[in-house]
C-alpha positions as CSV (number, residue, x, y, z in Angstrom):
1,X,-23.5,-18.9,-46.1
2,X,-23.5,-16.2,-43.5
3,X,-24.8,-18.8,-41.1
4,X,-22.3,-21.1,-41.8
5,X,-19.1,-18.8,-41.1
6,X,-20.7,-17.7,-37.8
7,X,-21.2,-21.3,-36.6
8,X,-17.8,-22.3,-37.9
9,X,-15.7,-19.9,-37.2
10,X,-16.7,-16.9,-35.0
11,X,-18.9,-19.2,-32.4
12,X,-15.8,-21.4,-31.7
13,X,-13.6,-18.4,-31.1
14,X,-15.8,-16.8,-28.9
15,X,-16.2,-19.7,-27.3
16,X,-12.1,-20.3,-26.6
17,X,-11.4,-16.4,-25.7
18,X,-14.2,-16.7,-22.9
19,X,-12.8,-20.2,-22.2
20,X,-9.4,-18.6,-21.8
21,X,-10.6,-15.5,-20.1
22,X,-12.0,-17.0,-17.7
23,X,-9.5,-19.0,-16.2
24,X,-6.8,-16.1,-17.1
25,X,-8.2,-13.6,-15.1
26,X,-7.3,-14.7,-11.8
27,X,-3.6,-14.9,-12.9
28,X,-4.3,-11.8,-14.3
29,X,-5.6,-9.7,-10.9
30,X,-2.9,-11.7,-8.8
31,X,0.0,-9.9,-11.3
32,X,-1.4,-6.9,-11.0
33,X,-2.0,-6.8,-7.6
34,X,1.6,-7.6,-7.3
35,X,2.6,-4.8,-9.3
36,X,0.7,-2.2,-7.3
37,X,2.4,-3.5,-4.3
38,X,5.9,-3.2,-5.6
39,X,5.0,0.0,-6.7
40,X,3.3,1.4,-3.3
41,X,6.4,0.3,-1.7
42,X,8.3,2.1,-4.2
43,X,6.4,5.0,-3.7
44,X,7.2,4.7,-0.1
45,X,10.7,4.1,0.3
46,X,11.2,7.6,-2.1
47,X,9.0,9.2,0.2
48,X,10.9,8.4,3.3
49,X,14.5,9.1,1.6
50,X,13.2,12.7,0.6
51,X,12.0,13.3,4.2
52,X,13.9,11.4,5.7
53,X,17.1,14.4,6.8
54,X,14.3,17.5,7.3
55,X,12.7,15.4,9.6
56,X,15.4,14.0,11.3
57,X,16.2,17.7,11.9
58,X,12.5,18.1,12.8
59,X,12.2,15.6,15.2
60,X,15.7,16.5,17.0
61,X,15.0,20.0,18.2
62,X,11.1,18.2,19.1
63,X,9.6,21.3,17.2
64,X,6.5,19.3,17.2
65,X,4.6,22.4,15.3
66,X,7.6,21.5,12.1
67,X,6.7,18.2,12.0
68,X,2.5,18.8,11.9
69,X,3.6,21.5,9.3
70,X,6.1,19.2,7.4
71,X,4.0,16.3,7.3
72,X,0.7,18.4,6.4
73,X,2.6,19.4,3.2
74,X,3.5,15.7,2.6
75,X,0.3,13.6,3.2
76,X,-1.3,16.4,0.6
77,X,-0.5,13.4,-1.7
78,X,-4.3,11.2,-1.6
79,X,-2.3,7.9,-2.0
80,X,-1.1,8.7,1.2
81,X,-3.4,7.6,4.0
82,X,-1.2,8.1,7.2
83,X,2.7,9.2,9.0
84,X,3.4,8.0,12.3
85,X,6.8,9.1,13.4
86,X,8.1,6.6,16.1
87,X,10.6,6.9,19.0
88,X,13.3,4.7,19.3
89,X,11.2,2.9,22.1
90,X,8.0,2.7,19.8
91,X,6.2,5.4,21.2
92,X,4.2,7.9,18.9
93,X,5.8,11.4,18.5
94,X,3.6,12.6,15.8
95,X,0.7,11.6,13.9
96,X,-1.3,13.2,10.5
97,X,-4.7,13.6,11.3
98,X,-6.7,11.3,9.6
99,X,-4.7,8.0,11.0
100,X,-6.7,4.3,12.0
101,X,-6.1,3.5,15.5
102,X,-5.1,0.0,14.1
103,X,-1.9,1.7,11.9
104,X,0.4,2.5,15.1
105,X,4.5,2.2,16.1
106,X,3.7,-1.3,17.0
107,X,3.0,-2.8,13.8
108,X,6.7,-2.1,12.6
109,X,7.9,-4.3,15.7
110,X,9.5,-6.3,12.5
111,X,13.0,-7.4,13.0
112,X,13.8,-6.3,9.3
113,X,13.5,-2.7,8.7
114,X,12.0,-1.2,5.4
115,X,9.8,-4.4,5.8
116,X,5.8,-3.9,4.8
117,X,2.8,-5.5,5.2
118,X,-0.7,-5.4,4.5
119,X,-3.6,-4.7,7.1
120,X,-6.9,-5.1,7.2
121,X,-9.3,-2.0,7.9
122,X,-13.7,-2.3,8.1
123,X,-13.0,0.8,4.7
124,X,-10.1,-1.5,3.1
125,X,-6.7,-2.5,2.8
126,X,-4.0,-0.2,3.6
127,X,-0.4,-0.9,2.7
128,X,2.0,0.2,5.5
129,X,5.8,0.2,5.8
130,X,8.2,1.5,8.1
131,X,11.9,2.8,7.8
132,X,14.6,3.3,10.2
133,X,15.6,7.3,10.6
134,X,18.4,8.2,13.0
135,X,17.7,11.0,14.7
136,X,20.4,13.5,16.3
137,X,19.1,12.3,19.6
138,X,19.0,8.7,18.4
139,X,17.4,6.2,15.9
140,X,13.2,5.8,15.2
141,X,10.9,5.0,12.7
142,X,8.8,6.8,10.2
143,X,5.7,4.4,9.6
144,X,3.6,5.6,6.1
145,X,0.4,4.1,5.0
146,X,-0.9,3.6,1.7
147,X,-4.7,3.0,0.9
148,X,-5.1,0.0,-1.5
149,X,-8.7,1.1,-2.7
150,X,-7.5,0.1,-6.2
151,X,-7.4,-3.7,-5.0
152,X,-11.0,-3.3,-4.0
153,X,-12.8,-4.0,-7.2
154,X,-10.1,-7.3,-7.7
155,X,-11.3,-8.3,-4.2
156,X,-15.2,-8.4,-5.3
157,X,-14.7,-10.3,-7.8
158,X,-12.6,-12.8,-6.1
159,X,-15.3,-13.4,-3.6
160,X,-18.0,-13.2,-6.3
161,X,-16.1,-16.1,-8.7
162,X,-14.2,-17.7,-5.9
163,X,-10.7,-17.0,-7.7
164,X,-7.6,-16.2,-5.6
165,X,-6.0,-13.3,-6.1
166,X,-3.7,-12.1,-3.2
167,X,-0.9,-9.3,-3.2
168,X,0.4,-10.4,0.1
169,X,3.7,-12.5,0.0
């Protein structure tokens, strides 16, 4: 009887939901891949609006000591890998501590401001995004970065199955 119900019922089901699982996970890893970007770039923009007019000020008066200070306080946050604050030109003013060489002023050479993108590091992804700040002395750019370490375990698996996964538009 027992035997029966198991081979009529629950073995088919189990069946289907691994069926179903399997070929829903990919979708699955993609959305939420796609979320976490929307929401890193969320993060971000907020970021840069509540620094954005104390280090405008900052940066004006070139009280380089403020801005290490300033920024210290800010990249406390762990999601928060690097700050590059920019020149108008694109050359570096400041820098936190702990920045790649590969996150610099030239990878916000975008013609659309507040644009993001993702790079490719030997430790993992990092999201980074830059934004406009006018300066008393004139206009730069505030470049944050954003480790993507939560990606990583999506990314193993896509190389282990072969699913595509991407949160890159």
């Amino acid at each position: 009887m027992l035997r029966s119900i198991i081979l009529r019922f629950v073995l088919p089901l189990a069946l289907a939901s691994a069926v179903v699982a399997y070929f829903a996970m990919p979708h699955i890893d993609q959305m939420l891949a796609e979320w976490f970007r929307g929401d890193i770039e969320l993060r971000a923009s907020l970021l840069e609006g509540s620094m954005e007019e104390r280090l405008a000020d900052l940066v004006s008066r070139h009280d380089k000591t403020g801005v290490r200070k300033y920024l210290a306080r800010t990249a406390a946050d762990k999601r928060i890998a690097a700050i590059l604050v920019c020149d108008s030109d694109g050359t570096l003013f400041y820098r936190t501590a702990p920045t790649p060489d590969e996150v610099s002023c030239a990878l916000n050479a975008t013609p659309n401001p507040g644009t993001s993108q993702i790079i490719r590091l030997p430790t993992g992804a990092m999201h980074v995004a830059g934004f406009q700040v006018a300066y008393l002395v004139g206009a730069g750019t505030t470049v944050l970065a954003a480790a993507l370490a939560c990606l990583l375990p999506a990314r193993r698996r896509e190389r282990a199955t072969g699913a595509v996964a991407t949160a890159e538009t």
